[in-house]
N, C-alpha and C positions, 0 to 999 in steps of 0.2 A: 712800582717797578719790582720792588719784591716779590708779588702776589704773580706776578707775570712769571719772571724768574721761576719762583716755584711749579707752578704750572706748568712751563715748559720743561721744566727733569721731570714731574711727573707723566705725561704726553712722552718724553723722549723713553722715559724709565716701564711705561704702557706698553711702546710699538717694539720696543729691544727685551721685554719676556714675553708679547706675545710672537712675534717672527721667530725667537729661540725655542719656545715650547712648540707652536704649529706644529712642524712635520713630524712632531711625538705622536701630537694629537690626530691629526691625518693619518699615520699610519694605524695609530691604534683605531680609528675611526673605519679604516677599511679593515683590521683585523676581528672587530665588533661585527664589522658587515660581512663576512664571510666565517665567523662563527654563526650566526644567524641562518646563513644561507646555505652553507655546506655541509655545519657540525650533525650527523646525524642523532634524532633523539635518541636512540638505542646508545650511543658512546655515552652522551651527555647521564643518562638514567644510570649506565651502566658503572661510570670513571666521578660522576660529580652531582650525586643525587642518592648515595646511599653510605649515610652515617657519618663516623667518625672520619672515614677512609675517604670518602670528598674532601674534605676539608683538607685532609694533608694533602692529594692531589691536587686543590686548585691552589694550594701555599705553593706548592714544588712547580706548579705550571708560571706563577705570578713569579717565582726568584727568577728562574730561568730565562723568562724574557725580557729584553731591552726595552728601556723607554723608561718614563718618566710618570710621576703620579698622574699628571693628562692623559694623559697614554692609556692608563688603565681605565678610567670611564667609561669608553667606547667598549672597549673589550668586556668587560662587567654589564653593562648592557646589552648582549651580548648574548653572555650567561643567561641573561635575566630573562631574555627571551626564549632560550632554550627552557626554561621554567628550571633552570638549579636551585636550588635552596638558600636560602637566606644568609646562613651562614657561612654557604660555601661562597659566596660571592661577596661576602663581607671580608673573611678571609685572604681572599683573591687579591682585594684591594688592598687590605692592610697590608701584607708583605711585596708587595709590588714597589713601591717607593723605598723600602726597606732593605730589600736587596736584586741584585740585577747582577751578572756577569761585570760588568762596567766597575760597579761601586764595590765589589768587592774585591776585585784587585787594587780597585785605586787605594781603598781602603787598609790594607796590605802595605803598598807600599808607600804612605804616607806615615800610618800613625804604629802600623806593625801586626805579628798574629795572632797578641794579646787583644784588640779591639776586632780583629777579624774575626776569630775566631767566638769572640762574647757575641758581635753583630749577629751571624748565622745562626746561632744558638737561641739570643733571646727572640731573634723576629721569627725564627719557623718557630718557637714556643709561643708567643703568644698570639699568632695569627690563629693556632690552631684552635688555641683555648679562646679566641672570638667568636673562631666560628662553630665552635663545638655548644656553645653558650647560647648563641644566635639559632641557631638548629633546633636547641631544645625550646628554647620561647617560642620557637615557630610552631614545634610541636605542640606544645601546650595550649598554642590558639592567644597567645598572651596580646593584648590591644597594642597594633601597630606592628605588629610583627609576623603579620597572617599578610600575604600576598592576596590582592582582590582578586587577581587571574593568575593565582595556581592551576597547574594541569595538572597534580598528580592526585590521586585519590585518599581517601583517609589511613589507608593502608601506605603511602606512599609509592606508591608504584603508578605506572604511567597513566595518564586519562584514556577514556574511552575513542576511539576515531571520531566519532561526535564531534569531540573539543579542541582536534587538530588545526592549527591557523595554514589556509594554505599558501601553498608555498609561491615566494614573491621575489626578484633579480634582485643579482647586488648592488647597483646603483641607486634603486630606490630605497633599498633598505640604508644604504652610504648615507644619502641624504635625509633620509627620514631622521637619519641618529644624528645629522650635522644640526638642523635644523631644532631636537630634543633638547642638545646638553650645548649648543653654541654659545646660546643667550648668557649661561650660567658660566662658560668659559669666557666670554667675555668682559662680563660683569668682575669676575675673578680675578682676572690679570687688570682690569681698575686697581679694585679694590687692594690686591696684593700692590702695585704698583704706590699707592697713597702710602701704603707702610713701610715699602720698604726707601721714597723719599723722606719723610715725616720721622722715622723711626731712623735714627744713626747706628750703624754694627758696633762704632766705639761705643755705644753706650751698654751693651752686651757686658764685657769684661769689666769695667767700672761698678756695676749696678750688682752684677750675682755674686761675688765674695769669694771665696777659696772651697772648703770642703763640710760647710757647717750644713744644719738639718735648712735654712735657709738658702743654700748655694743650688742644694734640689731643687727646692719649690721654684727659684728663681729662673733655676735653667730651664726648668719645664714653661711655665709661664712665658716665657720672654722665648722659646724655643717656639713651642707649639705656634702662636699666632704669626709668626713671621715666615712668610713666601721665601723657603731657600732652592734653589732646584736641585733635581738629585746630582749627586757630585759632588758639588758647591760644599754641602756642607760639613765634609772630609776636613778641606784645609782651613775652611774657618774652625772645626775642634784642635787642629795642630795648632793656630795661630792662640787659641786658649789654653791649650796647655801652656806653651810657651810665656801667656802670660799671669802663669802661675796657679790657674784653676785647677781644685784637684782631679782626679782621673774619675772617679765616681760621678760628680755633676756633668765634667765632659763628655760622658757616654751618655746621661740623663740628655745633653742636650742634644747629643750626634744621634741620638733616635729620636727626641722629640720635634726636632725641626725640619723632617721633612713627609711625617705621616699625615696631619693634619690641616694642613695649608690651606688659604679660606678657598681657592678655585675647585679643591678635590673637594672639598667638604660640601660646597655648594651644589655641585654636579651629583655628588653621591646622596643626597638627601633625594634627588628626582630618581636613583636607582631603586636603593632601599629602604629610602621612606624617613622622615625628620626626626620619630623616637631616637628607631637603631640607631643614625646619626650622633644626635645625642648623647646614647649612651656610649658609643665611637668614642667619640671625643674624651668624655669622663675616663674609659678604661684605658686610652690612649696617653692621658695623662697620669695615672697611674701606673700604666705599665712599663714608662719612663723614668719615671721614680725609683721605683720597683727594681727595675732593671739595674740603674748606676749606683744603687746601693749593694746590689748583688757582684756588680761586675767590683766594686771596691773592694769586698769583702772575700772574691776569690779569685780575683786577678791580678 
């Protein structure tokens, strides 16, 4: 009776994030398909294919829009088919879940402009410095970080007509990307679902401590693997302040729980390949760290 029990909150905890993520991923699923099908190359070569100044445009493009870390896979693939660059679409995705019209007023008006104002700061800082990072490894040819079907030439500039893919409706291109990243979004809201029955929130506040060099690593740890959706995880950092957690790990953790989540991680590995992933993840947990020891130190 137990085993049933559990099963059933995880089944019930399954079809209630994935019905509330869907129509993220639907739209961002058509917004993937009609960058795909309308963006023309000459914008994408011109706004998001050259240097540094990609990378802050597809950060300022990813804050901008609403939606949810689901949301951005479709849209990143996307990019990816327009042939952007590695890091500008790694970029893309880092600050996308980070910040949005939505989470940063709520974020305002839940915890204030001291946590606002650090939020905006460190995510367009470090998405840039991902995919500034990402760019140059791509340059260098560095293993796993070289696209198999790049169009642009060694010089970076666009491929020859030869290499142009031609051009194909939105509906197929809709379904082609449902049919791509579906499995992995599926698979994902399982697996997030297993954690977040299996794993209790009370055990969050109990387990990370107050403000020691241990309260970071814990908030990052126990932040990063846990499926929270965007939003969500505003009033679970009030509900930790409140119980007592210092403001340094709370920031550790209000950025680390909702960049890495295992559905985008999974999706994102079919984008930009399992290293960069990897290494995703690694700087992600660092730049959470990173982050709430900085926001301690001057907030």
């Amino acid at each position: 009776m137990f085993f049933v029990n559990i099963g059933y909150k995880i089944l019930k905890e399954f079809f209630s994030l994935t019905f509330s993520v869907m129509p993220y991923f639907i739209l961002g699923t058509a917004f993937g398909a009609l960058l795909k099908t309308r963006l023309k190359p000459d914008f994408v070569i011109k706004y998001l294919n050259r240097g540094a100044s990609s990378v802050i445009n597809a950060s300022i493009l990813g804050a901008i829009l609403p939606g949810c870390a689901c949301a951005t896979m479709p849209m990143a693939e996307g990019l990816k088919e327009k042939k952007a660059r590695l890091g500008t679409i790694a970029s893309f995705i880092m600050i996308s879940p980070l910040l949005s019209p939505q989470t940063v007023i709520l974020t305002y008006a839940l915890l204030g402009w001291k946590f606002t104002i650090a939020r905006v700061i460190f995510s367009l800082s470090g998405a840039v410095i991902l995919g500034i990072t990402f760019n140059y490894f791509e340059k260098l040819k560095v293993r796993g970080f070289v696209s198999s079907d790049a169009s642009l030439d060694a010089e970076g500039g666009p491929c020859p007509p030869a290499c142009k893919v031609e051009k194909i409706g939105f509906w197929k291109v809709f379904i082609g990307i449902i049919k791509d990243l579906g499995k992995y979004f599926i698979l994902g809201m399982f697996i997030a679902s297993l954690l977040t029955v299996l794993v209790p929130k009370e055990a969050i506040p109990k387990y990370i401590g107050s403000s020691g060099v241990f309260a970071y690593l814990a908030a990052a740890l126990v932040g990063i693997p846990i499926y929270i959706c965007e939003g969500e995880e505003i009033p679970i950092t009030l509900a930790l302040l409140k119980l007592g957690l210092g403001k340094g790990p709370v920031f550790t953790f209000l950025l680390g729980a909702v960049g890495t989540c295992i559905p985008t991680m999974l999706m994102a590995q079919k984008i930009i390949g399992k290293k960069p992933v990897l290494i995703y993840i690694i700087y992600w947990f660092l730049f959470a760290i990173s982050s709430g020891l900085l926001f301690s130190s001057f907030f």
